[in-house]
Every structure is written in structure tokens, then in C-alpha cells.
DRENLUM-198529 format. One record per residue (C-alpha): x, y, z. Coordinates in steps of 0.2 Angstrom, whole numbers. Each point is the difference from the previous one (the first is absolute). Example, Ala and Ser with C-alpha at 12.3 -4.5 7.8 and 13.67 -1.06 7.14 Angstrom:
<recs>
62  -22  39
6  17  -3
</recs>
This chain:
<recs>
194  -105  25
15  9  -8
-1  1  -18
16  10  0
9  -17  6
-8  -10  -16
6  9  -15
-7  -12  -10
-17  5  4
1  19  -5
5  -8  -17
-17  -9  3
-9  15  1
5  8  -17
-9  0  -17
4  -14  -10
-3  -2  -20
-10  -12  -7
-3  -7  -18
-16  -8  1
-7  -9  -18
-12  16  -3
-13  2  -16
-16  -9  -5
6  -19  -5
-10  -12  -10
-4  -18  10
15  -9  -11
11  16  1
6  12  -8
-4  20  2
-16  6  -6
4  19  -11
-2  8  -15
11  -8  -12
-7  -17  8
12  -13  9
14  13  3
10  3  16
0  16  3
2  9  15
-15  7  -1
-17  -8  -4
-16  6  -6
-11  -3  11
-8  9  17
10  -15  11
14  1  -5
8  8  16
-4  -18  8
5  -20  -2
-15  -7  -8
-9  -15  8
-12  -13  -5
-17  -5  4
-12  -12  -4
-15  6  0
-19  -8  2
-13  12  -2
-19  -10  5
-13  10  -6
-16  -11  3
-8  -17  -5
-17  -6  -4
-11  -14  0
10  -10  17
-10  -15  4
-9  2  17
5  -14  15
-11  -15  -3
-5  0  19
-3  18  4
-5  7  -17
11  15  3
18  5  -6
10  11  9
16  1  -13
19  6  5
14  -1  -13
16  -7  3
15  6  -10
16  -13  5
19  2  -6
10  -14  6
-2  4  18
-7  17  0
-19  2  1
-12  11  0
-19  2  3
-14  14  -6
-13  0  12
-15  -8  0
-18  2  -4
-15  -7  7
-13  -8  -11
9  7  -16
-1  -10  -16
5  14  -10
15  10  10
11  14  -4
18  3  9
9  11  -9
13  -4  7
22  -1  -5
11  -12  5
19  4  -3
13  -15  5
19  6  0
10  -10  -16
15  0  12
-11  -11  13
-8  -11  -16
5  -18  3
-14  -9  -8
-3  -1  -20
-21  0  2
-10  13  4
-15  -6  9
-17  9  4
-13  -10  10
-19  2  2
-5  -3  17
-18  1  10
3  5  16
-7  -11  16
-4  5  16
5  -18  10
8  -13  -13
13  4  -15
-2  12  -12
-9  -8  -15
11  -2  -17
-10  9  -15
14  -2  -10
16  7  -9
8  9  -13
19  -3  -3
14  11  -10
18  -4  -6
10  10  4
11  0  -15
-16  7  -9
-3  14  11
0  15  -9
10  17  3
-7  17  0
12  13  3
-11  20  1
-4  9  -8
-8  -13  -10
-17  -1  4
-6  -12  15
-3  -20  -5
-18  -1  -4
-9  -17  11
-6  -15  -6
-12  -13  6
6  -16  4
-11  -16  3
4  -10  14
8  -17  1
-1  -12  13
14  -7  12
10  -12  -12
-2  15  -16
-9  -15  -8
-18  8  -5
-9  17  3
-11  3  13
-14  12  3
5  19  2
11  11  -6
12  14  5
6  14  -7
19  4  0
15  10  -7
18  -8  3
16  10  -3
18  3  4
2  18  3
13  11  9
-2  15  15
-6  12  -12
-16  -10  -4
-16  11  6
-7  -16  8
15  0  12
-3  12  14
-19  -8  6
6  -17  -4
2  -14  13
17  -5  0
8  -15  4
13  5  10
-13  6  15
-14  -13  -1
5  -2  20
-10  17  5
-16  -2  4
-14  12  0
2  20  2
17  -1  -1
-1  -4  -21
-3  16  -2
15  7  11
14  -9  -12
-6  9  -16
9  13  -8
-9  15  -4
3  19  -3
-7  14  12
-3  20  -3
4  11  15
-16  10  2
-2  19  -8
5  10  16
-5  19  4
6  13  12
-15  8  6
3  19  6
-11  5  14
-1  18  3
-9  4  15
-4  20  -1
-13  7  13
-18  -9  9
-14  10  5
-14  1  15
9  -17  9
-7  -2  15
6  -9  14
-13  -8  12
3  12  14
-5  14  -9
5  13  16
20  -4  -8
8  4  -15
7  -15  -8
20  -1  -7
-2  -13  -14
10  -10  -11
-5  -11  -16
2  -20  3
1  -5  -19
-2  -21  -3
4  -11  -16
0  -18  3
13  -3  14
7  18  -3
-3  13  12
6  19  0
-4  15  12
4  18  -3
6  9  12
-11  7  14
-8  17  -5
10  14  11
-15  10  6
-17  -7  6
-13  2  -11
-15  -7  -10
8  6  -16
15  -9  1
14  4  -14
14  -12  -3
7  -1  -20
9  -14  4
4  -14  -15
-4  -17  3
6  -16  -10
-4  -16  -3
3  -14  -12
-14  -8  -9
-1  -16  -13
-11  -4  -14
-16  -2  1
-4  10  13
-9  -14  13
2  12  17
-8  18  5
12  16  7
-10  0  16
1  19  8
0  5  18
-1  16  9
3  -4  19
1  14  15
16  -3  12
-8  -3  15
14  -4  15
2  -10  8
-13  -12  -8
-4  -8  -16
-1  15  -16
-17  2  -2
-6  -2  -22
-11  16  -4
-2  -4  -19
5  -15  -12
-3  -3  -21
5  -14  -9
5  3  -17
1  -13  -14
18  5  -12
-8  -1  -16
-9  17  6
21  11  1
8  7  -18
13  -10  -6
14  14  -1
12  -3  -15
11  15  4
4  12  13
-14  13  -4
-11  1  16
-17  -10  1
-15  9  7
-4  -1  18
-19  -6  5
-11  1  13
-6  -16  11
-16  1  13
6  -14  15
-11  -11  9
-2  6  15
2  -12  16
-6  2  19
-18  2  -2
-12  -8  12
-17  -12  -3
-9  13  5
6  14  -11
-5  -11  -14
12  -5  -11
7  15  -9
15  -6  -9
-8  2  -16
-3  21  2
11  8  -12
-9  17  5
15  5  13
11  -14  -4
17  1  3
13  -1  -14
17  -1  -5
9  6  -13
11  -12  -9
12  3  -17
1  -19  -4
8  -9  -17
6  -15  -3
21  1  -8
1  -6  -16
17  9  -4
9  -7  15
10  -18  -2
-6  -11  16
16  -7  9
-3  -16  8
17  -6  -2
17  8  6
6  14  -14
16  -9  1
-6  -16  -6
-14  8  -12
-9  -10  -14
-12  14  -6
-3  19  -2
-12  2  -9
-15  11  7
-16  -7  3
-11  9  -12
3  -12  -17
-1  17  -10
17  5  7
9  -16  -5
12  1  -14
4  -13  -12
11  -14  5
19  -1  -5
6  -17  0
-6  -16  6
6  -14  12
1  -17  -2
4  -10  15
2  -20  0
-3  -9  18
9  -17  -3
5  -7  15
7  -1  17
13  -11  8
7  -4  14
-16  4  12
0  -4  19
-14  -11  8
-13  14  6
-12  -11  9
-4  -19  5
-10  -11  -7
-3  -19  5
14  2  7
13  8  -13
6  17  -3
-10  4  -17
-3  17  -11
-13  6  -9
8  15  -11
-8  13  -10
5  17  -6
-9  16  -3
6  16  -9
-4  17  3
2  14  -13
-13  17  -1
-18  -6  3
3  -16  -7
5  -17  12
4  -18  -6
0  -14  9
6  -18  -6
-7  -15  4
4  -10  13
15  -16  0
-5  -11  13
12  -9  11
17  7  -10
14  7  6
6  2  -19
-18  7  -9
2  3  -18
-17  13  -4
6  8  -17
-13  13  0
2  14  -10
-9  19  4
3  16  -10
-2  17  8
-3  16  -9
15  11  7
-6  21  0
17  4  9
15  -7  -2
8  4  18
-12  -12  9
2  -16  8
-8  -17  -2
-2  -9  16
-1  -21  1
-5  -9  15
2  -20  3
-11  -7  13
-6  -16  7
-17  -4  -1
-9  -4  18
-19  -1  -8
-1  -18  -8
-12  -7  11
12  -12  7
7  -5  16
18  9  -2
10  11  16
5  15  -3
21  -4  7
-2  18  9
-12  -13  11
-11  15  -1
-18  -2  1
-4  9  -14
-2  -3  -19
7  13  -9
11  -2  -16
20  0  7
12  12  -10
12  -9  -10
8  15  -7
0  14  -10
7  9  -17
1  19  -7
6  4  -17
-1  17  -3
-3  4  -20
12  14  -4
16  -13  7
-6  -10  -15
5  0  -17
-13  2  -16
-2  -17  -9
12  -9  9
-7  -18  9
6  0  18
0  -18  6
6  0  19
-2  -11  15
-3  13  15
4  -5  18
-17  -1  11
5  8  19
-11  3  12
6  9  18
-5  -10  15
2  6  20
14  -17  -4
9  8  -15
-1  2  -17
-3  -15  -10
-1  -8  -18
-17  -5  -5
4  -6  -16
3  7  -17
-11  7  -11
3  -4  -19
-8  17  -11
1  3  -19
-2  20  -1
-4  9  -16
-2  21  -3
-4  5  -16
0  19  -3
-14  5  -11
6  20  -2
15  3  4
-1  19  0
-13  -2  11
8  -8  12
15  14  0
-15  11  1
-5  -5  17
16  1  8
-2  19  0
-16  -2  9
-6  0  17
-2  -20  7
-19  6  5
-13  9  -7
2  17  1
-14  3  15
13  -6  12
11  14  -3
-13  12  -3
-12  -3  17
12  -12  9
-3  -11  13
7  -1  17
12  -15  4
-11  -4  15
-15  -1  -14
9  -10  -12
3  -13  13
-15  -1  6
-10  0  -17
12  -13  -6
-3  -12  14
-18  3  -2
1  -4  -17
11  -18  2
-15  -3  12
-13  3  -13
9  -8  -14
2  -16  13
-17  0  4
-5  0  -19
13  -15  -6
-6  -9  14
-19  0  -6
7  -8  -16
0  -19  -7
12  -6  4
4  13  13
15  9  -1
4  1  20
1  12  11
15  -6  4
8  -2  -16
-3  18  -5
7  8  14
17  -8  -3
0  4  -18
-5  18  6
14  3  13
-14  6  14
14  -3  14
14  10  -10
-3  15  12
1  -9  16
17  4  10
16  -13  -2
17  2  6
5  -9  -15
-9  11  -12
8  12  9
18  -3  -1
-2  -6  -18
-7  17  -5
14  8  9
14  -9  -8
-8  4  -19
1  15  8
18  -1  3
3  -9  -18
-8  17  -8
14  11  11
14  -13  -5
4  9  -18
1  15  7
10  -7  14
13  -7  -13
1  16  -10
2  9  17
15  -13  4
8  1  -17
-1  19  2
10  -1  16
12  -12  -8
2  14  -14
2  17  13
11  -12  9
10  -4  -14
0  -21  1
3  0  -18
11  13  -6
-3  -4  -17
-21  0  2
1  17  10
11  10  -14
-14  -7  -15
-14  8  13
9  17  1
4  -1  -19
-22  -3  -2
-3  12  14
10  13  -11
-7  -4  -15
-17  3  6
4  15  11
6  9  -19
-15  -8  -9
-14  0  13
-13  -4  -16
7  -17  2
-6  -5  17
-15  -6  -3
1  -8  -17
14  -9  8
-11  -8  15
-13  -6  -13
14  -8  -11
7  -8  14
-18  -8  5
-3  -5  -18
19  -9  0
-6  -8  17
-17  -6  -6
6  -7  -14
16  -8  8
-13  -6  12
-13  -9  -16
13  -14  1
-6  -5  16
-18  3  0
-12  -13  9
-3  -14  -11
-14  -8  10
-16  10  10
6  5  18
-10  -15  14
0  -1  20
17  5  7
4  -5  17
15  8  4
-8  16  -3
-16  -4  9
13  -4  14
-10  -16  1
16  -9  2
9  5  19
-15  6  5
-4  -3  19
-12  -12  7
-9  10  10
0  16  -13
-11  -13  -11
-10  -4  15
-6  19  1
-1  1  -17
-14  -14  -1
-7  7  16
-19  3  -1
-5  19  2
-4  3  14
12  -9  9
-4  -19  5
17  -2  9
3  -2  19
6  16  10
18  -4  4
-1  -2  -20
-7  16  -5
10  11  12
19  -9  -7
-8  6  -18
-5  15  6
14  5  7
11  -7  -14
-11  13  -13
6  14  14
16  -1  -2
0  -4  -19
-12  19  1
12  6  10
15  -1  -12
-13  7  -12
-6  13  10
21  7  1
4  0  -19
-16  9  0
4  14  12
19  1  -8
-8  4  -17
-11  14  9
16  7  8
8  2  -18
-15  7  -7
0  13  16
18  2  -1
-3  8  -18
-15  10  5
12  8  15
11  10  -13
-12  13  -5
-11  -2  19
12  11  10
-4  -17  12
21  3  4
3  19  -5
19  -5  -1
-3  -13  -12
-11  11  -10
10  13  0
15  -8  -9
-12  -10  -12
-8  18  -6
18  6  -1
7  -14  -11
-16  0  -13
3  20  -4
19  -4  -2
-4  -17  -10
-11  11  -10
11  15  -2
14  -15  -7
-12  -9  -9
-7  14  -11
18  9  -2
10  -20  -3
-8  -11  -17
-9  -14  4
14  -11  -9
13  6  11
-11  -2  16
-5  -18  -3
19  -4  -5
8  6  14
-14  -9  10
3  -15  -7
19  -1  1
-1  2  21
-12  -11  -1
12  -15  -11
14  8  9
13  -11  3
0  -12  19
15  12  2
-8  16  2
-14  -10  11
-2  -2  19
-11  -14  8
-11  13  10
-17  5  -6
-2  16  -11
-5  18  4
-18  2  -8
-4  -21  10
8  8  17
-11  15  -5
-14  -9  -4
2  -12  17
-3  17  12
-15  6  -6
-13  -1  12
-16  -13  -3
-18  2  7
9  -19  10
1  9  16
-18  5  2
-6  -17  -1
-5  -7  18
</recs>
């Protein structure tokens, strides 16, 4: 596949507007707002970032006083709520007369093809038909409408009528009927019409729901000293080290240089833990015993709730801890529990409630707050976000025989995750689900995912042909909030491309409705003078090794967390949305990094080249206005500076003209998605380590040591410079030396004799001299520059 051939497709893979019919509407139109049927652009009401859609609703509360089955004497009653062709049951009840369901039916208006609404009473039967108890029928011109926040449609109890509607029968139901739009509350846990084909567990998978990230902690571990260790052969002197456990966590100190039975280490250890604290930091001290197994002298468990939550960097006292002692015999008697001669440990333990817990890339950040709620400060805007729709998507997996997708979305910004519920067998799903997001910083970015859901119950193939269920990635979306404009409604269809080892590929479009409303705006200027972190990063920083190690411990946790949820929010499904492969080595990654890279340089590559053009006079009349401004500014140096600024303001504001008008999206051609090699993808998808054949591996590897290679020599160049520079003053080359000590005292003798105008004058007319006066061979001070020695030739 070469997209470069199909121009057609990049085009394809751009932002595209939309205008969708947003605002709350009433069932026979109009727009719902404060001066009452308007059509404003904006309406009042907390859905108006989404295209409203109807429902009909049936909410069975419970009935009374059903008549037993003549033969059994028992009634085990079901309702049945039928719209045309679209039924749906409550379960049923054994031996119930009087039975409450609770229960909310919702039947799209769209789907609607019948004018009755019918609610049937059945008794449930183990071998022959379900008994007819009897049935309640609704217009559905009388229907009433209930738009929120009016208060929910209070029940009523209905008697029963037989199969014709002739006469009443015995029992009655209770019911409330209504039409009623996405924003009703009865919406979310209702049964809907549009997925009566799941069965079972999988109900509960096509819900939409909001999760909360769990409250995270950096626990610091300072291991200080242990005293009176002993190892089992007590003739030897153990060296120690601390083996410190939390969950699937596990850190070592480093080994304690001398041999000893009061070991001292001072060594910081940490881990991340989540709200509420379910595991115990399990302590070890173990002997290095080559060449067998290390050998446990001492271990404690201790609960987290026992360690100081630390708000600031003031240090936290350090406590003593007695160990249980291991390696007694039977006939010692069990003596794990004398605390006379104990051993001990001395720990400095707290839990870091200044610190912002990273489990997402700082590139892609959603949150900075700390994790002690004290610290937070109030919020300065808020954003408003419309899932709508998607169109356009591909077949992700077979069912009966056809390609079929089963689309849902979720959002991620700070602690807070939505997910929408699911569109069965669409490859256009319309959700129009809308989510609001307190917004603390504005240079932070909200993250949407599409996914197809594998968890329905039923009998679908993923297309991979993989074995596995897992929800297949659709595509994904980041905005980041400071690219948006206050108050302004950005309706957008976004491009959904997901990197295969085949190529890159559109998934779809993703239709989003995207709001940010600034609540202070001096705030916000506010915070762009302030560090993107709390300020216990940059006080007691971490290492980079630690912060991507903690940050993968904490996607792991906050997987593990979501998972346990209902629905869960998969394992998965989180790690996509969380980047937890963006570390991992790719040629393409690499090359595209290099060539933004290069764009950075290209400015100053164009003002170096018009330069030239200037010293080389290309444009006569150009080069004469430059010496006329380089004289100007050689008399009245004062204006240097003030002239720079100016010119960045005309700039600027030459440059507002052109600002973005939409939120930046996925861009291919600088992911270098688009020419990107076969077998470069192939690596990038690789598992780690390696599951490729040897002939595989050692043509990659290989391919890595030459691109190293080229590395490795723009490295040692930039060394050489660098030593190059050092060698003036080195006496490295006396020669060399010499005439540079030479020329500084006559430079300074000049220089403090000549004005500083003159000097930079003269300097600057050799320098725009004209081609004339100019020969093609390199200067003095480069040729200079060029001999002096480099620290090169000691290399081996």
C-alpha cells in the first residue's frame, strides 16, 4: 500500500466540519431556550452540545392480585412490553401474585412503526405456552412528553383487559408511559430496544457509564540502617540488602559494602499505591549467599494506613521496626515472637500527597493536580464535549456470517472516564452522549477512544482470527484545551487511524461537538507562568528511569482497578487510551521525530540562506536597505532590541490572519505513517522481547547498527568541535596556542583603544563586503579553527 500514489486518500485523512442539528428540541420541533421556541445557536439546556433523540419509554413498576393458573395453583408472572416488532420481557417470578420489576423499557421513535403501545401479562410455563393474564394498551398519540428537568412521570395502576379489550379481567399492573429524549435519568439502566439480541452477562457490557480513576500515592521508602541480623551460619558475617514488596512491585537496595550484622544502606525506595489501601509493603532483609539462593534473615509486613501522609517537603520521622525472624528449628521452639533480641530496621516511611502521580505520558497529560485534595486549586473553566456519532466504520469481526460492529466510545480527562453505550451491529452508530469535565489547567489533553465491543455473549469472530476476546481499537482522538477557543462550539468530524504491521488505515470518522468555557480568565493567564507539575517535582525530583517505571506501575494499577468495575472498563481499552506502548522503539517514530527535528532548524536555515543571498549581493537593492539598518543600529544601539520585539509583534499579528480555525487531529504525514516501510511496521508491532525468527532479528539488527552508526559520527563530530575549542587555551598545540594568546592581547589592546561603534562597523562591512572583494576558499579564523588538535586521536 502506497498512500502517496492515492492523493485522494491523504484528503481522507483531514479534519472535516460538520453542522449537525445541535440543542435540546421538543418532540414536534423547534428549539428548547429561554425566550421559548427560538433558534438560537445556543440553547439552554445541559444537551445542547448533542442532536436530541427520542424514546419511548415503559417503566413496570409491579402488579397485584394476578390470578393463579387454575391447574397448578401457582403464578409465576413476566411482563411483556411489544412495539410493533420489538419486544421486550422482565423476568419472571416464581409463585408471585403480587410482583415488583422495576424495570424501564426505552423503544427508539426512529424504529417506531406501530401506533399501539402493548404491555402483556404473562405466567410463565415450564412445558406448554406461556399463560395469557392479560393486557394494557396505550396510543401512541396520547403518549405524554417529559423533557428534564421536570420531575419524573409519577405511575399509575391499570386494570387489565382480556384478549379482544372487551372486558376487565382479574389483576392489575402498575405502569408509567412516556416519550422522553437521552437526557431522561431512566435512560442509562433502561432496556433498550435496539439490543434486545444480547443475552445474559453481556446486558450489562453495552451500558454507558462513567468511571473514576482510583486516588494514587507515591509511597517513599527510605531504608536507613538494620541492626543484630543474623544469618544462619553465624561463624560469617552477612552483606545484606532490603527486598521491599507492594503488590506485584518489587525493589532491592543495593547490597551493603561491608559485611556486617548492622547493615547501613539510606537508599530511597518507591512505590505506587491506589486507594484504599487493599495490599501490605512486605519487607525483607536477605544475606547474599553465593552461589545459592539468598537466604531471608528478617521480614515485617506493614499495613499503609500505619506511614505519615507528607503534604510538603519537610522530612517525616524515621521509626524503628523488630522483624520476624526466620530459620529456627522445631526443636528450638518457636521463637519468632521474642522481641528481647530482635532484630530491626530502621525505616523513614510516608506516603506523597504533594507529588502528581503520572500514569499517562507528560506529553499527552490530562491532570496535574497532586494527590492530596488540600493542594488542589479551584477549577478554571469547564469542558463540554458531545459524542454524536461515527461513520464510515469497517467490519471488526463476523457474525453469522457477516462483517458487523459493535461501537462504543470512551473519554478520558483527569480522574474521570466515560464510556458510551454500546450501538450494536452499526457501522454508522449515532450515541449523542453528552459529558462535562472540570478543566484545573488549560494546557492538557482530552483523549477519545472508539472500540468494538467483543463481550456480548454472542457467537461473533474477532477478523484478526485471533482467539481472544478483547475489545479491537477503532481509533483514537486528542484535543488538547489550550488550541481551543473560550465559548466557541467546535463541531468536527475527526479521521479514526489506526497503524497496522499492513499500513495505516481509516477506521472511520468520529463526529464530536467540543465546548470550553473559561470560568476565570485571569486565572487561566495565571497558570501559564507556573510549573506544569506540582512543585515537589522540581524541588525532590525524580529520576527518568523512576518515572517510567512508576508510570507504568500506575497504568497497571489503574487497569487492574477499571477492570473490577461494572461494566469493566478493560484492560485493554485502558492501555490504549493511556499510550503504555509509546516508549517502545520504532523506526518510524524515529524518522518522524528527526524530520520535526529538521522543520525546527528550517527557519533558521531560511534566515541563514537569505543572509547569504544578502553578503552575496543577489538583490542589490535588499542588500543596500540591510547596510542602511545595520547603520542605523550601529549609531543608536538602544534600538536593537526594541526593534526585534516590534518585529515579533508585526509577525504575530500579520500571522492572527491565519491562525487555526479548527483543533489540531491525527496527522499522517508527520507520523510518517504514510511511506513507511513494511517491514519497519513489522518491528514496530513486534512483541518485546523479540517473537521473530533469527535471520529476522539479525537483518533488523543489523539495520539499527548502521542507522547507530550514523548516529554514533555526528556524535563524535560535535565532540571534536567542542574539543577543538577547548585546545585554544590547552597548550594541546603550543603553536596554535601561542598565536591565539597573541591575537586576544592585541584584540584587547584594539578593542579597549577603538569605540565599540567603530569596531562592530568595520566588522560588519567585511562581513557584507561586496562578491568582489571575496574569494571562494574558507577564512582564516575556520582554517584556524580546522588545525587545532581534538582529544579524536586517542581514541582506540
Amino acid at each position: 500500500m502506497n498512500p502517496l500514489s492515492a492523493p485522494h486518500q491523504r484528503e481522507d485523512y483531514k479534519l472535516k466540519d460538520t453542522k449537525p442539528q445541535l440543542g435540546e428540541r421538543w418532540p414536534h420541533g423547534g428549539i428548547r431556550g429561554a425566550g421559548g421556541w427560538i433558534s438560537s445557536e445556543r440553547a439552554t439546556s445541559t444537551y445542547d452540545l448533542v442532536e436530541q433523540m427520542f424514546y419511548l419509554y415503559v417503566r413496570v413498576v409491579k402488579a397485584r392480585d394476578l390470578p393463579p393458573n387454575p391447574l397448578t395453583g401457582n403464578c409465576d408472572p413476566y411482563v411483556e412490553v411489544k412495539v410493533g416488532n420489538y419486544k421486550g420481557k422482565t423476568q419472571h417470578f416464581e409463585k408471585k401474585t403480587n410482583p415488583e420489576w422495576k424495570q424501564v423499557f426505552a423503544f427508539s421513535k426512529d424504529k417506531i412503526q406501530s401506533s399501539v403501545l402493548e404491555v402483556f401479562v404473562r405466567d410463565k410455563e415450564m412445558v406448554a405456552r406461556d399463560d395469557y393474564l392479560g393486557r394494557v394498551l396505550f396510543d401512541m398519540h396520547e403518549v405524554p412528553t417529559r423533557v428534564p428537568p421536570d420531575s419524573p412521570l409519577a405511575p399509575q395502576w391499570y386494570r387489565l383487559e382480556d384478549r379482544r379489550g372487551d372486558r376487565k379481567v382479574k389483576g392489575e399492573i402498575m405502569l408509567a408511559v412516556w416519550m422522553g429524549t437521552q437526557a431522561d435519568e431512566a435512560f442509562p439502566e433502561a432496556w433498550h430496544s435496539d439490543a434486545a439480541t444480547v443475552k445474559g452477562e453481556g446486558v450489562f457490557n453495552i451500558r454507558s457509564k462513567v468511571y473514576v480513576s482510583p486516588k494514587l500515592w507515591y509511597l517513599r521508602v527510605n531504608v536507613i540502617e538494620a541492626q543484630d541480623v543474623e544469618p544462619h551460619d553465624r561463624g560469617q558475617l552477612p552483606q545484606a540488602f532490603v527486598k521491599a514488596q507492594l503488590g506485584n512491585q518489587i525493589l532491592k537496595t543495593k547490597l551493603c559494602p561491608t559485611k556486617t550484622t548492622n547493615p547501613l544502606w539510606n537508599e530511597d525506595l518507591i512505590f505506587v499505591a491506589a486507594e484504599p489501601f487493599e495490599e501490605q509493603l512486605v519487607l525483607t532483609i536477605e544475606n547474599k549467599v553465593p552461589p545459592a539462593k539468598d537466604e531471608i534473615m528478617g521480614k515485617i509486613h506493614l499495613p499503609l494506613n500505619i506511614f505519615e501522609r507528607r503534604l510538603d517537603h519537610r522530612p517525616v520521622h524515621s521509626k524503628w521496626f523488630n522483624l520476624e525472624k526466620f530459620g529456627f528449628g522445631v526443636l528450638e521452639g518457636d521463637k519468632r515472637h521474642e522481641h528481647k533480641f530482635s532484630s530491626r530496621i530502621h525505616l523513614r516511611a510516608c506516603l506523597e500527597g504533594a507529588y502528581h502521580v503520572l500514569d499517562e505520558s507528560t506529553m499527552y497529560i490530562s491532570d496535574q493536580r497532586p494527590t492530596a485534595r488540600q493542594l488542589w486549586k479551584q477549577p478554571i473553566g469547564i469542558l463540554e464535549v458531545g459524542i454524536l456519532s461515527a461513520q464510515g466504520l469497517l467490519p471488526m469481526k463476523q457474525r453469522d456470517g457477516r462483517g458487523t460492529t459493535d461501537a462504543y466510545c470512551v473519554a478520558k480527562y483527569g480522574l474521570k472516564w466515560v464510556r458510551t453505550r454500546t450501538i450494536l451491529e452499526s457501522f454508522n452508530p449515532k450515541w449523542n452522549e453528552q459529558y462535562t469535565w472540570e478543566v484545573y489547567d488549560p494546557c492538557t489533553v482530552i483523549t477519545l477512544g472508539v472500540f468494538d465491543n467483543c463481550h456480548l455473549g454472542g457467537n461473533e469472530k474477532p477478523a484478526s482470527g485471533s482467539g481472544a476476546k478483547l475489545d479491537s481499537r477503532i481509533g483514537k482522538v486528542r484535543i488538547r484545551l489550550s488550541t481551543l477557543e473560550t465559548d466557541r462550539i467546535y463541531t468536527h468530524s475527526y479521521p479514526l487511524l489506526v497503524l497496522s504491521p499492513s499500513g495505516v488505515k481509516k477506521m472511520g470518522e468520529l463526529q464530536l461537538a467540543v465546548r470550553f468555557t473559561c470560568l476565570s480568565l485571569a486565572s487561566m493567564i495565571y497558570l501559564y507562568g507556573h510549573p506544569l507539575l506540582p512543585k515537589m517535582h522540581y524541588l525532590h525530583p525524580f529520576t527518568v528511569n523512576q518515572l517510567d517505571s512508576l508510570r507504568y506501575q500506575a497504568m497497571n494499577i489503574v487497569a487492574v482497578r477499571l477492570g473490577r468495575a461494572e461494566p469493566p472498563l478493560r484492560k485493554e481499552v485502558v492501555e490504549y487510551m493511556l499510550d503504555v506502548d509509546s516508549h517502545m522503539w520504532s523506526m518510524r517514530r524515529s524518522k518522524a521525530n528527526f524530520f520535526r527535528i529538521v522543520s525546527l532548524f528550517s527557519g533558521i536555515i531560511s534566515m541563514n540562506k537569505w543572509l547569504g543571498e544578502v553578503r552575496y549581493w543577489k538583490n542589490p537593492v535588499t542588500t543596500i536597505l540591510v547596510h542602511v539598518l545595520f547603520l542605523i543600529l550601529i549609531c543608536y544601539p538602544e534600538l536593537i532590541l526594541p526593534t526585534i520585539f516590534l518585529y515579533m509583534f508585526i509577525i504575530g499579528i500579520w500571522n492572527y490572519r491565519f491562525r487555526p480555525r479548527h483543533p489540531p487531529h491525527m496527522d499522517t504525514k508527520l507520523s510518517w505513517a504514510e511511506a513507511v516501510h513494511l517491514d519497519e511496521l513489522d518491528e514496530e508491532f513486534d512483541t518485546f522481547p523479540t517473537s521473530k525468527q533469527q535471520d529476522v532479528v539479525r537483518m533488523r539488527y543489523d539495520r539499527l547498527r548502521s542507522v547507530a552508526g550514523r548516529i554514533q559520527t555526528v556524535v563524535g563530530d560535535m565532540a571534536t568541535q567542542g574539543e577543538r575549542f577547548q585546545a585554544l587555551l590547552s597548550w594541546r598545540d603550543p603553536r596554535a596556542s601561542s598565536l591565539f594568546v597573541i591575537f586576544c592581547l592585541i584584540a584587547a589592546v584594539v578593542l579597549y583603544v577603538t569605540p565599540f561603534k567603530i569596531v562592530a562597523f568595520v566588522a560588519g562591512l567585511i562581513w557584507l563586503r561586496h562578491p568582489r572583494f571575496r574569494t571562494k576558499l574558507p577564512s582564516i579564523p575556520s582554517n584556524f579553527f580546522r588545525r587545532l588538535p581534538s582529544r579524536a586521536d586517542s581514541m582506540l
